[in-house]
Legacy VTK file of the C-alpha trace (Angstrom):
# vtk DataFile Version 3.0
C-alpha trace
ASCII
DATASET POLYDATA
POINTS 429 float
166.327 -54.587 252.176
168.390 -51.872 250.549
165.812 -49.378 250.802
165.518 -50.099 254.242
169.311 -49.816 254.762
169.038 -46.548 252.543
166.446 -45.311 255.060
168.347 -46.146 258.136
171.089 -44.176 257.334
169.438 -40.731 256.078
167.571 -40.831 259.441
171.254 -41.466 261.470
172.609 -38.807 259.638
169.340 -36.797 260.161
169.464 -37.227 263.608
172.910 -36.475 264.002
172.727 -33.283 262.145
169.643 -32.171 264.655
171.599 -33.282 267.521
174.573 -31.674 266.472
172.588 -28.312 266.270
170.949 -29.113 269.588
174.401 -29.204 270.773
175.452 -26.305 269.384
171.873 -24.424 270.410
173.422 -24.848 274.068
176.496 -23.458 273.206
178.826 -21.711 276.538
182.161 -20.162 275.022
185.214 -21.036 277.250
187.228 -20.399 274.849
189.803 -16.887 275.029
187.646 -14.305 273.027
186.151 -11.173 274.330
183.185 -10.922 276.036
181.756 -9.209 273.216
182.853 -12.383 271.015
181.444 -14.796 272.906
177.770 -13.129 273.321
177.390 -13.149 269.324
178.504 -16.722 269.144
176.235 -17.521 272.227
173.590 -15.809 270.889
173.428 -16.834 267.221
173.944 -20.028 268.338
170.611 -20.316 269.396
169.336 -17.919 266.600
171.426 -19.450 263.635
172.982 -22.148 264.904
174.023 -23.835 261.398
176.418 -21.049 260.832
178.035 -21.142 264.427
178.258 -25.350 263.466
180.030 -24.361 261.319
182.238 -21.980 262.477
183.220 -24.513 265.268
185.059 -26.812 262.398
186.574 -23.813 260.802
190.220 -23.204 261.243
188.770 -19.503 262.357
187.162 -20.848 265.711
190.802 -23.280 266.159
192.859 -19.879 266.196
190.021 -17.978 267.849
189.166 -16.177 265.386
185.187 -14.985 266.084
181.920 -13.003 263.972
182.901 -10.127 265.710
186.177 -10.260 263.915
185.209 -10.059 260.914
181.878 -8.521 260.989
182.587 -5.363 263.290
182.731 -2.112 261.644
184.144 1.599 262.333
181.330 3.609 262.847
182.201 5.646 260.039
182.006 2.394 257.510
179.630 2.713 255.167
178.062 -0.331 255.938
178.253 0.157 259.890
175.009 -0.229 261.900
173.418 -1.306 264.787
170.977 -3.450 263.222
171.691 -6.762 265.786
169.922 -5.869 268.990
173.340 -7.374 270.790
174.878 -4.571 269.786
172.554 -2.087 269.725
173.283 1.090 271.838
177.009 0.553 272.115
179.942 1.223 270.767
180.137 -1.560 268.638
179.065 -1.369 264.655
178.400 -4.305 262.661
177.527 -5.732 259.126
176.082 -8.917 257.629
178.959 -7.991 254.460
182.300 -9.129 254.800
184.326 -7.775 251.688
187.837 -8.819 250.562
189.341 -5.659 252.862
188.438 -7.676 255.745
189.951 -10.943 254.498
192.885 -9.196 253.676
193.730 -8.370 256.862
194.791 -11.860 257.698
195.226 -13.074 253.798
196.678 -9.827 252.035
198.670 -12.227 249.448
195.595 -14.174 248.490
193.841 -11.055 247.808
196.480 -9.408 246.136
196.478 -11.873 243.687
192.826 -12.657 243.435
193.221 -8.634 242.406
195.580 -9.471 239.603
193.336 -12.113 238.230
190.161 -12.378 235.690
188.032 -13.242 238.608
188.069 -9.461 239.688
185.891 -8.126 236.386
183.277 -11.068 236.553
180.681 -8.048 237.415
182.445 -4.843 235.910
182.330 -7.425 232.378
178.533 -7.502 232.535
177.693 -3.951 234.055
179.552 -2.281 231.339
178.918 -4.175 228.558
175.377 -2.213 226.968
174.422 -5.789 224.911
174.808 -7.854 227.759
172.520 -5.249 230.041
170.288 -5.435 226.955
169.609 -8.689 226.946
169.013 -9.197 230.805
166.551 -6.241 231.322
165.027 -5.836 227.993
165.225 -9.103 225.892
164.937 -11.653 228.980
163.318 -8.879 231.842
161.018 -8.188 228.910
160.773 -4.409 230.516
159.001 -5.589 232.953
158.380 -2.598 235.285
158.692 -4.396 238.329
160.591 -7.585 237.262
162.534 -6.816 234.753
165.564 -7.264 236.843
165.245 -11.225 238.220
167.322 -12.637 235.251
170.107 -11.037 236.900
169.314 -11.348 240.458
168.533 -15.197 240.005
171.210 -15.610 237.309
173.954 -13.433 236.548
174.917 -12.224 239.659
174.563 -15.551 241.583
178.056 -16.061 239.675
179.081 -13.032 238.454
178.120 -11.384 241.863
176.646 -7.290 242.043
177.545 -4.125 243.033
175.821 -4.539 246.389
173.835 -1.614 247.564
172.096 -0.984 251.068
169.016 0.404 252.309
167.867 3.445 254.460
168.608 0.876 257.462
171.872 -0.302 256.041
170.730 -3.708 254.740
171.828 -4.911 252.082
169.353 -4.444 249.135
167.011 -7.564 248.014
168.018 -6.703 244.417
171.515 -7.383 245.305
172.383 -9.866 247.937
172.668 -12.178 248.305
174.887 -13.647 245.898
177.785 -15.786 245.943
179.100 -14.167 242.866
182.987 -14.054 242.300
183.029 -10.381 241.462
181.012 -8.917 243.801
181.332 -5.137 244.340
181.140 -4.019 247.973
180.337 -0.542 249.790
183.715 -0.077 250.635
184.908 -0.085 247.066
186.482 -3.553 247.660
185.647 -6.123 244.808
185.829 -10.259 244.992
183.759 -12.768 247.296
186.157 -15.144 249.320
183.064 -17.021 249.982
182.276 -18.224 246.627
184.403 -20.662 246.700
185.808 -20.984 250.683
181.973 -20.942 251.753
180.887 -19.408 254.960
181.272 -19.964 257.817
183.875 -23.184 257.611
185.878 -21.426 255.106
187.077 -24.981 254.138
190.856 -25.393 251.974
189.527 -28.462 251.851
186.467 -27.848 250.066
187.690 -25.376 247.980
189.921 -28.363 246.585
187.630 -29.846 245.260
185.901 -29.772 241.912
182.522 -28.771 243.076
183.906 -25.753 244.387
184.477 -24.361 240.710
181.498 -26.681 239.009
178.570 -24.322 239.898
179.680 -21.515 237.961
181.722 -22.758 235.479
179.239 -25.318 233.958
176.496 -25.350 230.635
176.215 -25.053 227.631
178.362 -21.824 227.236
181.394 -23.214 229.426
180.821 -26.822 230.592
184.066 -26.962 232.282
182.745 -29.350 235.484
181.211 -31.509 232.647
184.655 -31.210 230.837
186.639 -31.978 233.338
184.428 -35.475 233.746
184.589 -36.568 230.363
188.321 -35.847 230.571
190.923 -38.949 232.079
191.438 -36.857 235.350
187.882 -36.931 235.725
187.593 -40.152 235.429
190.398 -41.281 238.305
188.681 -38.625 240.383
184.886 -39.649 239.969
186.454 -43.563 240.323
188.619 -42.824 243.858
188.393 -38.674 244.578
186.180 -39.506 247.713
189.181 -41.779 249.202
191.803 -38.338 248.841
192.896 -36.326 251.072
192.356 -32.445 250.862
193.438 -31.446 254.383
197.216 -30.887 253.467
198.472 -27.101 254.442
198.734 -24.533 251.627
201.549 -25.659 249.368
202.051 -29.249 250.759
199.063 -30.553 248.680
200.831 -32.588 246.324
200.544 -36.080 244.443
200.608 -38.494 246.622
197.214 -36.371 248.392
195.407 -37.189 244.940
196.357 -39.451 241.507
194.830 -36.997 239.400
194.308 -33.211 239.761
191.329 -31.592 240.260
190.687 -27.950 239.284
192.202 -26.352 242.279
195.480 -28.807 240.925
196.145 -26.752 237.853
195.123 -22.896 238.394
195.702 -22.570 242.018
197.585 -25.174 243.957
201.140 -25.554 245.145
202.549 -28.393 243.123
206.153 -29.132 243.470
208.327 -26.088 242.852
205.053 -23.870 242.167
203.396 -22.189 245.085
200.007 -21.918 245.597
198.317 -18.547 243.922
194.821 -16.920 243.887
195.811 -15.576 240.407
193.441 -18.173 238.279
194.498 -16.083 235.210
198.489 -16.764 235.580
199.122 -20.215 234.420
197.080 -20.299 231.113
198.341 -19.143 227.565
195.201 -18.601 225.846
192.339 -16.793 226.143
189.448 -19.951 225.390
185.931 -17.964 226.275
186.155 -14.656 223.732
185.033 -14.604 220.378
188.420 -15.636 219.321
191.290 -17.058 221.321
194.459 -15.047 221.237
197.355 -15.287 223.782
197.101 -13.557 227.283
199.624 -10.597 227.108
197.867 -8.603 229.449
198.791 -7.036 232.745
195.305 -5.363 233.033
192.995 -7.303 234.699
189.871 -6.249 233.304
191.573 -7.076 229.735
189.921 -10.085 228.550
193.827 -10.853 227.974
194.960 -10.620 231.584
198.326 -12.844 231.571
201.222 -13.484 230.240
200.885 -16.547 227.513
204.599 -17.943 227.513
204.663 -18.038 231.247
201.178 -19.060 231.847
201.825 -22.297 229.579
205.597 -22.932 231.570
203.763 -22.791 234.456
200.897 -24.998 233.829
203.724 -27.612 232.373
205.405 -27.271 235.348
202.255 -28.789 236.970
202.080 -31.499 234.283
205.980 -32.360 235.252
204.086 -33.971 238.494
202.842 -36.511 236.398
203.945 -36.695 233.041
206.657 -36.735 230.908
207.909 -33.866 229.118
206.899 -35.742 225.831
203.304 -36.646 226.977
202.925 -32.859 228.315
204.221 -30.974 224.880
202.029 -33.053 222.510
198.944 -32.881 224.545
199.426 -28.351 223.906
200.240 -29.203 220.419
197.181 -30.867 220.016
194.921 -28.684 222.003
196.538 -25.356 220.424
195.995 -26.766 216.839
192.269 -27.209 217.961
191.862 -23.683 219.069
193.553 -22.101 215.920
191.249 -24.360 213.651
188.628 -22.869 215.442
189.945 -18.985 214.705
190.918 -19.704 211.234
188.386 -21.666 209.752
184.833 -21.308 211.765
185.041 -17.527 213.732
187.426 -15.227 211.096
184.877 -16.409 208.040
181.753 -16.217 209.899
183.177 -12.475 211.268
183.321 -12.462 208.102
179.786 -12.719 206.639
178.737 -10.654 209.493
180.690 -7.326 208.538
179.455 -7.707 205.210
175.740 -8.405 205.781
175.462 -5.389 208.502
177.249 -3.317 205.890
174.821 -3.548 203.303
171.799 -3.397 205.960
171.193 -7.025 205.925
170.984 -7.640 209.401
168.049 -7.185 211.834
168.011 -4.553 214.877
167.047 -7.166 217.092
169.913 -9.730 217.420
167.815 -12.127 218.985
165.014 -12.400 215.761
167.445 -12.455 213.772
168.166 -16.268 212.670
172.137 -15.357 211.401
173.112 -13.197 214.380
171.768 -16.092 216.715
173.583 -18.526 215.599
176.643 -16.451 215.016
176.198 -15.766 218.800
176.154 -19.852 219.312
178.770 -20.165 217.065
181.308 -18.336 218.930
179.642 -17.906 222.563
178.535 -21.749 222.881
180.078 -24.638 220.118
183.442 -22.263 219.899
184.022 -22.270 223.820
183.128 -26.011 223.904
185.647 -26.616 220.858
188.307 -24.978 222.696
188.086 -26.069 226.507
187.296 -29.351 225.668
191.140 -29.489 223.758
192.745 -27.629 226.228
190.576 -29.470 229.588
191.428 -33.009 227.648
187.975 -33.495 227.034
187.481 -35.198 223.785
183.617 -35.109 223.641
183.423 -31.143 223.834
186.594 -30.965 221.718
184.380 -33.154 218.813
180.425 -33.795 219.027
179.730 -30.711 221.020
182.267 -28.433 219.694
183.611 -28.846 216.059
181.059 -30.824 215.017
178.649 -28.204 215.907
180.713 -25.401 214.768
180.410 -26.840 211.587
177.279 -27.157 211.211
176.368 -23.544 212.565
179.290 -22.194 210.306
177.119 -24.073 206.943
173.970 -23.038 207.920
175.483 -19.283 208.387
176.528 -19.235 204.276
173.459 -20.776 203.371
171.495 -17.653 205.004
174.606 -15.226 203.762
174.247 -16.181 200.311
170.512 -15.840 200.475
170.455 -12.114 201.769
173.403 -11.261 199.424
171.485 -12.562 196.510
168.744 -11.271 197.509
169.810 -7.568 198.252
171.464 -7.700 194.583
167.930 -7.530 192.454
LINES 1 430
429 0 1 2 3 4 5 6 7 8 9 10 11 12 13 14 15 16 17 18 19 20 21 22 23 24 25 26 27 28 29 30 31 32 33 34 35 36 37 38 39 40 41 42 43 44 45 46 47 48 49 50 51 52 53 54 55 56 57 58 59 60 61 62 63 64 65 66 67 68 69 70 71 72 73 74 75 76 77 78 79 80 81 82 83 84 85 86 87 88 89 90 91 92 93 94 95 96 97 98 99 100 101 102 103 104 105 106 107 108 109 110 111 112 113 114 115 116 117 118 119 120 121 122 123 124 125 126 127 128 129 130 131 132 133 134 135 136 137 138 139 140 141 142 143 144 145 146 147 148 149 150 151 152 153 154 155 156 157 158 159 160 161 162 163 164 165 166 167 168 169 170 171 172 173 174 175 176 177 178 179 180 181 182 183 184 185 186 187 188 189 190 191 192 193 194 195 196 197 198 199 200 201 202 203 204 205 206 207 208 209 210 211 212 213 214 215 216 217 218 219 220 221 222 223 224 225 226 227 228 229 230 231 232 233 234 235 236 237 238 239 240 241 242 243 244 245 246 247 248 249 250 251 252 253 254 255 256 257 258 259 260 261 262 263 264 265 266 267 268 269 270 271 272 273 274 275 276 277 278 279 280 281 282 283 284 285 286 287 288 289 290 291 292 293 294 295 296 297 298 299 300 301 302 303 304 305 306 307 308 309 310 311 312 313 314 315 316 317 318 319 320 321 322 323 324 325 326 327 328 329 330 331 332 333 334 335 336 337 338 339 340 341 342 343 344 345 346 347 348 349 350 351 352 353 354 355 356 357 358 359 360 361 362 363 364 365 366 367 368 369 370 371 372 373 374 375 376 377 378 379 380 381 382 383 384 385 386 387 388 389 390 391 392 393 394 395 396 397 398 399 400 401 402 403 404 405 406 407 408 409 410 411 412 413 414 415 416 417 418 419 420 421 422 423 424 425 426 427 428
């Protein structure tokens, strides 16, 4: 009987999604745009009519905001063409890329500060970093003379994003869109993807609200923040009540009251109380919790792993903690969480740093990183259980604070003396 009830109601919402389409398939704008406007809407209506669906629920299509909008070019753009047959032979240019410069002719503060943040090196980090392009095209792409590059175009960039380049027809390249990478690097110089998180075409505040928005890049085993943030007690009110919420409030009126718990858009980004809402995910946190070892943001150089400015970052985090706890509750929870992250630089990274300087000093350690059993686990140590030690503290998430953080550190940081002492003996007869 359940299963039948089950049933019923994937083919409702089955059929309502194909009528809705249907609906949209037969689209005839009224609505006060250009006639230019309304024949791409009309148009890809019938030829993508998801994304015009879309659109229609978007605050865009409410202020009549259209594609044309944001996808028309200068003719002199470097991504300009005339590759849509609606627009072909006129004086209209066009491109399937829509880069921050466009946003920010509506949202100039939001990108302004997205500019200020961490997000804005998540490709520059990988692209000039010679061991990380090592390991994608040579360890994982194996040299592969024609495949060598799908670890990043399946992985890396799908977060990270690219440094999108086009084809003799202006197309974006196969080998670099798409992606819904938060560090994508457009034509126009332009760096960041809106979309990553606001997705296209609905460009939802409502979405971007919630948890999911955030949980498929910053998840596994390196930095299991979604998973974090479920083991922790404000994931547990949210996966108990979140769907009952409400995430329609404007920008800065989303406060408690909306939500009993905060989600991650609550702590980095939001407008709570006397804070107002920023795109700078960097400015309200003290340390940094995903290097080698955590030291305090003091940074105003974005692409420094450092970006931030740790005494204000923490004031301003409490500050969202004043929304719900007391001052008391709010300054022990740091001191715990910041004893957990200096435990982890004084007593697992510094003497495993350590051991490493020493063994690659006296030749001890192999070429290859990854067939070599102590830089592997060094790598694990720092890059995987360290991360986990730390975010779990500061994220209130006492599972990847303990069994998949210190307890793992430890046991890495023991099984990196045992093969220490083995080489150093060794190399001394």
């Amino acid at each position: 009987m359940k299963m039948k009830l089950f049933m019923g109601c994937v083919l409702a919402g089955l059929v309502s999604s194909a009528l809705a389409q249907s609906n949209v398939k037969q689209l005839k704008m009224n609505k006060a745009l250009t006639d230019e406007a309304k024949s791409c809407l009309e148009c890809h209506a019938e030829k993508t009519p998801q994304l015009v669906h879309d659109w229609k629920d978007s605050r865009h299509s409410h202020l009549g905001v259209s594609c044309i909008d944001c996808h028309s070019r200068q003719a002199d753009d470097p991504t300009a063409a005339q590759n849509c047959p609606g627009v072909k032979g006129t004086d209209i240019f066009v491109s399937p890329l829509v880069s921050p410069k466009t946003c920010a002719r509506c949202h100039s503060q939001e990108v302004q500060e997205f500019e200020a943040s961490g997000h804005l090196r998540a490709r520059v980090q990988i692209d000039s970093k010679d061991g990380m392009q090592k390991l994608i095209y040579h360890h994982e792409g194996q040299d592969n003379p024609e495949f060598s590059g799908s670890p990043d175009e399946t992985g890396c960039m799908q977060c990270h994003g690219s440094k999108i380049e086009l084809d003799e027809n202006k197309r974006p390249t196969s080998e670099t869109w798409p992606n819904s990478g938060m560090g994508t690097i457009y034509p126009d110089g332009s760096i960041g993807n809106c979309v990553a998180c606001h997705t296209r075409h609905r460009f939802s505040i409502a979405e971007a609200r919630k948890p999911a928005a955030c949980a498929s890049c910053h998840l596994g085993p390196d930095h299991p923040d979604i998973e974090i943030y479920t083991n922790s007690k404000h994931g547990h009110i949210f996966e108990a009540e979140g769907d009952e919420w409400n995430y329609d409030s404007p920008v800065d009126a989303w406060e408690p009251g909306d939500y009993r718990a905060p989600t991650c858009a609550t702590c980095h980004m939001s407008g709570v109380g006397e804070l107002h809402t920023t795109h700078n995910v960097s400015e309200r946190l003290y340390w940094n919790a995903w290097g080698k070892s955590s030291k305090p943001r003091n940074s105003k150089d974005p692409m420094n792993p450092l970006t931030g400015d740790a005494e204000k970052g923490r004031a301003l985090m409490k500050q969202v903690c004043a929304n719900c706890h007391t001052p008391l509750h709010t300054d022990s929870f740091f001191a715990q969480a910041d004893k957990h992250v200096n435990l982890y630089n004084d007593s697992y990274y510094a003497p495993a740093a350590k051991m490493l300087a020493e063994l690659k000093e006296k030749g001890l350690l192999d070429p290859n990183p990854w067939n070599d059993e102590f830089q592997k686990i060094f790598y694990h140590l720092w890059h995987h259980e360290g991360r986990r030690m730390r975010q779990g503290a500061l994220m209130g998430g006492p599972d990847y604070a303990h069994w998949h953080g210190s307890f793992e550190c430890m046991q890495d940081l023991y099984k990196l003396q045992k093969i220490y002492k083995e080489r150093m003996e060794g190399a001394g007869e």
